[in-house]
Structure formats: C-alpha cells, structure tokens
C-alpha positions as CSV (number, residue, x, y, z in Angstrom):
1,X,93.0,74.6,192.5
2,X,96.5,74.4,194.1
3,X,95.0,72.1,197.1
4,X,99.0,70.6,197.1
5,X,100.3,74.1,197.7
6,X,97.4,74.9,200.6
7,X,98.0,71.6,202.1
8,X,101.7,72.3,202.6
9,X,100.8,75.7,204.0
10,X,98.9,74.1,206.7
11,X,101.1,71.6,207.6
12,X,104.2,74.6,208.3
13,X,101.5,76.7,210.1
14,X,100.3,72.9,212.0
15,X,104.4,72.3,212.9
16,X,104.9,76.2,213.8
17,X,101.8,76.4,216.0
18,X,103.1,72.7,217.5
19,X,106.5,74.3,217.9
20,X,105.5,77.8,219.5
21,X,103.2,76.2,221.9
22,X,105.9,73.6,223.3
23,X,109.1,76.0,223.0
24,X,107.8,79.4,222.6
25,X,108.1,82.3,220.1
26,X,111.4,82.7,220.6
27,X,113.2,79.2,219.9
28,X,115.1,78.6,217.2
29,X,113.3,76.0,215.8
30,X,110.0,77.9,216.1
31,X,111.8,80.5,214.0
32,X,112.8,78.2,211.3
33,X,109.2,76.6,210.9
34,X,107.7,80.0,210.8
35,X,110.6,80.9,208.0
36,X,109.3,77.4,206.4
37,X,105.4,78.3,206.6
38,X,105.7,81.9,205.4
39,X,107.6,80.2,202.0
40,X,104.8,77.9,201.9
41,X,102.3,80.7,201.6
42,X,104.1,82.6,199.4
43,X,104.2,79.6,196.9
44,X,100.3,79.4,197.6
45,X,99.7,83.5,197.0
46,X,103.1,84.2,194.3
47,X,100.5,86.6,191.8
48,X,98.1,88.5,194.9
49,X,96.5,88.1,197.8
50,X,94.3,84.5,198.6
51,X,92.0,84.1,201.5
52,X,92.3,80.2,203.2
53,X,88.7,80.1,204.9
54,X,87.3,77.4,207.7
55,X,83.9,76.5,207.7
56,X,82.4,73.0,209.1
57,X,86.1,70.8,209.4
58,X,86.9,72.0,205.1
59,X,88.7,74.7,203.7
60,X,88.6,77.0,201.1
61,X,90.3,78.7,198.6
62,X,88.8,81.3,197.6
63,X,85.4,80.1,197.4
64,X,87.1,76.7,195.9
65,X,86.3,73.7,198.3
66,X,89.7,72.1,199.0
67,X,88.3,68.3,199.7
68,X,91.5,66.6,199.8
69,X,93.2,69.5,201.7
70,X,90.3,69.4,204.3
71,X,90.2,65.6,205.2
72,X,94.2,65.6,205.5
73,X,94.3,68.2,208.1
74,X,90.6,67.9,209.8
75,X,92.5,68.0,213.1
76,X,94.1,70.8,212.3
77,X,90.9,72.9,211.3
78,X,89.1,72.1,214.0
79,X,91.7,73.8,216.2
80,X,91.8,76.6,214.2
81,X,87.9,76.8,214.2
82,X,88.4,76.6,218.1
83,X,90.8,79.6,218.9
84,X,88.2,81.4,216.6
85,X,89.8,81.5,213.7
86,X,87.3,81.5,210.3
87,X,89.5,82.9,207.4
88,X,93.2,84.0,206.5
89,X,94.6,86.5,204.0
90,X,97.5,86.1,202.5
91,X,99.3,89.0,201.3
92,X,102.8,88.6,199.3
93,X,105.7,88.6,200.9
94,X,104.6,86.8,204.0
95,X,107.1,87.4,206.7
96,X,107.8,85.0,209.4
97,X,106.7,88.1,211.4
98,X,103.2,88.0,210.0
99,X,102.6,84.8,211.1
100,X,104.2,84.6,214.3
101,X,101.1,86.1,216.1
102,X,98.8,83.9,214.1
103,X,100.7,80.7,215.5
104,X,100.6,82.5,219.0
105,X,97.5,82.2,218.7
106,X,97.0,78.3,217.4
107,X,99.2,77.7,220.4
108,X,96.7,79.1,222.9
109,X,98.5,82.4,223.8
C-alpha cells in the first residue's frame, strides 16, 4: 500500500509548510525541504500519477485507507482539511516548483 512512502511525503510537505510559514518562500532552507518533499513524492508516484486524499483526520491512497499514515500525521491533516485542501495529485517528476504554492498555502498565504 506504500503507507511508509506516503508517510514520508507528508512529513517533507509538514517540514516545508513549517519552514515557508516561518522563513518564507524564498529561504534556503525552505528550498531544500521543498527539494526533500518533491523526492518523497516522486518515490510515492515512480510508475504514474497517485491522488493523496483527506477525508475525516485519514488519508488515502487511491481509494486505499492509509490507517497508520493517518494517525501519525492527524495534526497534519487537519490543517490541510483547514486551508481547504481535500485531495492531491501527484504527477511524475514533481518539481520543488510544483509544490512551493501548495506549501504557500499550508502556511497560510
């Protein structure tokens, strides 16, 4: 179900968000975590696109309930549910481009 390879994907987009929101876009280390979270979700999505969706505090992988994935990073989800966000796509190659607006908007911009 790769639930190892989603959980590391949230926890670069958790540090990038954490990072954007306290130094902004254009800090260096902001840049390296979102250079760390688009290599996470290219290990999650290596053969196609996968779609990461947020309902009720647990995420999904494509329609597969992550459980372990979902009570690890309930904090996380929540916030994401909270700046409106109910679903991802991931399309290979991620760029740390692709997800810099996404983390903009985690941050509250």
């Amino acid at each position: 179900m790769r639930e190892r390879e989603t959980a590391g994907l949230l926890t670069a987009l958790r540090r990038a968000a954490t990072l954007h929101r306290l130094y902004g876009g254009g800090h260096p280390l902001t840049t390296v975590a979102l250079a760390d979270a688009a290599r996470s979700a290219d290990d999650l999505a290596p053969d196609g696109p996968v779609q990461l969706t947020v309902v009720d505090e647990s995420v999904y992988l494509d329609r597969n309930l992550l459980p372990m994935a979902s009570l690890a990073h309930g904090a996380f989800l929540r916030t994401m549910q909270e700046r409106g966000v109910q679903s991802l796509t991931l399309i290979p190659p991620v760029s740390p481009e692709d997800l810099a607006a996404f983390t903009a908007t985690l941050a509250g911009e």
